[in-house]
C-alpha angles and dihedrals in degrees: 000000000000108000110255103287121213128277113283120270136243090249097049091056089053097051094052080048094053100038084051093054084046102044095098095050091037093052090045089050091050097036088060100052089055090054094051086054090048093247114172109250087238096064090039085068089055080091103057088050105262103137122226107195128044121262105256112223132244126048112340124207105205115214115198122184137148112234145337104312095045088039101056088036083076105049097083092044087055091055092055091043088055098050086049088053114027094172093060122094119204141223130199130191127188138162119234134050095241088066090040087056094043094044093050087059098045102035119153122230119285091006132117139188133233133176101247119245122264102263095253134109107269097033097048087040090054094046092059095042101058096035095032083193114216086217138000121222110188117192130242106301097357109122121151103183103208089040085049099039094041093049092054095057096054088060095260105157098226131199133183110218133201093353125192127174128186117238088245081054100056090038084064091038089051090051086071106031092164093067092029089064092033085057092041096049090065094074121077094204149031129203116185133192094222142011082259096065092047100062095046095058086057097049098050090055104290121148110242101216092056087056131091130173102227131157131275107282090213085079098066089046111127103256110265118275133273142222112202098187092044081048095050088042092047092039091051091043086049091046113175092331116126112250136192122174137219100216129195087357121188130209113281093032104072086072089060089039090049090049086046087056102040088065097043083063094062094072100021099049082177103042111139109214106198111208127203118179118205095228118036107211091063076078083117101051096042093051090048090052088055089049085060101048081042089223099150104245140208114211108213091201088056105056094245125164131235103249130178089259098048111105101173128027113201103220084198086156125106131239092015093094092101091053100043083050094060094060084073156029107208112075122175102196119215129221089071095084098075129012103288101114099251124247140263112302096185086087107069089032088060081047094061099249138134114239131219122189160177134252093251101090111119098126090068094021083137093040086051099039097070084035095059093034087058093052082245086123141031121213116205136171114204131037084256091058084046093053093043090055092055104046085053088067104032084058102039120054097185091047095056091046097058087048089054100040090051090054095051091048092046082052087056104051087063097044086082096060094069098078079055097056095043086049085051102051094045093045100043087036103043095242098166126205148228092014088043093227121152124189111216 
């Protein structure tokens, strides 16, 4: 149990105020976006705290994340968590549907999933009544101060794990230091990704003694799924043709990815770009983009078929990442373009692929940085530097396979550090084993 934190602040009160005043206009705002992704009214009231599921019995470990990367990063420490303590059951909660859907093909065992709560009174009230989790885990940046705060007064040991803030973060948490440190003070425990990270939390009001510098947690993750039979269909559609593949692609990137891809062709005629967009229903304005480039398309979600005339193939679908990242070794991931802080390269590396990226990487600058000094990535900065770096690898087998080789060795370093976080959580948490007991 966390020590006695502070009084609440000022602006603490004010932001329960606030997020009170905006709950209806929040919730209509949330509750859309779950219809437009066909999500069952039931489950929509998941947000406002209606559980619906029944709560398992028995000792329950509460995962908490905000979307599809720190969801799925879990999932392997879960199932390590559940083999430590066979007796636990799990929750995890995440925000949008896309994670919902992921998490429903890759679950762990005894374990469930539930839309959080708003971060308002009733809903968050609602949440801890019905599941009473024995501890919470949130995931990376992911800090919502009432359902923090009003875990931890119910006695709910709490950890961050993983976390990561960005530098723009810790500057406005800096500005209120007095909440900052009455927030912080509610988690037992910290868990960063880097030394960075770690001194920020202690600067912004952290105890020292409840943080500890770890690894990202992405790493561990179990690699992405695959489907054999879509692999064998998409290879013999492909047929003997060169491929590289966008993937996770933001707006404003495709256009560097599509002139990439305009003077590949040059040399390759037959060169196949496979585009993945990272969020699906962009799929109209994608395909308008290649209209324009007039680069003949095939539309996944459409069913459509690789032809010879087809140069770039739109993987708009969700959960066949993994599959579309064992075609093919060579993998420019999206996010890096612009400043949206890039995505888990991990990924592609466990894959066996070689990665090529941005400079926007910020959100896995210490993932990137042993990646690129390895040779297992390639950072570039123009659609002529991406194109450089593919035809690199299109053109020179051994070089692709040190690159690849370098990735995949960079993905196993970290595997190790699973077993330590487990240790940690069970230890700083008291997460007994072998009776599967937990005191909170």
């Amino acid at each position: 149990m966390p020590g006695i934190p502070g009084r609440p602040t000022l602006l603490y009160h004010l932001y329960c105020g606030l997020t009170s005043v905006a709950a209806p206009l929040v919730w209509r705002t949330v509750r859309n976006k779950l219809q437009a992704a066909d999500v069952p009214k039931t489950r929509q009231q998941e947000r406002l705290g209606h559980a619906s599921l029944p709560r398992p019995e028995g000792v329950l470990v509460w995962f908490h994340a905000a979307s599809v990367g720190e969801t799925l990063s879990v999932i392997s420490l879960i199932k390590r968590l559940g083999e430590r303590l066979p007796g636990a059951e799990f929750l995890i909660t995440s925000g949008t549907p896309t994670s919902a859907a992921l998490i429903e093909k890759r679950m762990p065992p005894r374990t469930r999933h539930q839309f959080p709560p708003l971060d308002t009174a009733g809903p968050v009230r609602r949440f801890l009544d019905h599941w009473r989790p024995d501890t919470g885990i949130f995931v990376e940046s992911e800090i919502w101060p009432r359902l923090v705060v009003e875990g931890a007064r119910r006695d709910i040991p709490l950890a961050l794990l993983n976390a990561r803030l960005s530098d723009k973060s810790v500057e406005n948490w800096k500005k209120h230091p007095d909440t900052a440190r009455f927030v912080l003070d509610h988690f037992l425990l910290f868990l960063t990704q880097n030394e960075k990270t770690a001194r920020n939390l202690i600067d912004m009001g952290a105890r020292p003694e409840r943080v500890q510098p770890g690894t990202n947690l992405k790493a561990m993750s179990d690699p992405l799924p695959v489907d054999q039979d879509t692999l064998s269909d998409i290879r013999a559609q492909i047929g003997n043709r060169p491929v590289w593949i966008a993937s996770s692609t933001h707006a404003g990137e495709e256009e560097t990815v599509l002139a990439a891809h305009s003077e590949l062709l040059r040399r390759w005629p037959d060169l196949l770009l496979l585009l993945i967009p990272r969020h699906p229903e962009r799929r109209s304005e994608v395909t308008a983009l290649l209209d324009q480039a007039g680069q003949r398309s095939a539309i996944r979600s459409a069913g459509d078929k690789i032809s010879e005339e087809t140069r770039v193939y739109v993987a708009d679908t969700l959960g066949e990442t993994g599959t579309w990242y064992a075609l093919c070794p060579i993998v420019f991931l999206g996010g890096s373009l612009k400043e949206i802080g890039g995505h888990n390269p991990f990924e592609p590396a466990q894959a066996g692929a070689a990665v090529i990226t941005g400079p926007g990487y910020y959100n896995f600058a210490e993932t990137f940085a042993p990646l690129i000094a390895s040779g297992g990535a390639l950072q570039v900065q123009s659609s002529a530097e991406l194109a450089e770096a593919v035809a690199t690898w299109l053109t020179d087998q051994t070089a692709l396979d040190k690159a690849r080789a370098a990735a995949k060795t960079c993905v196993k370093t970290q595997k190790t550090a699973l077993d330590a976080v487990v240790e940690t959580l069970c230890t700083q948490l008291s997460l007994s084993s072998p009776n599967s007991t937990a005191s909170g």
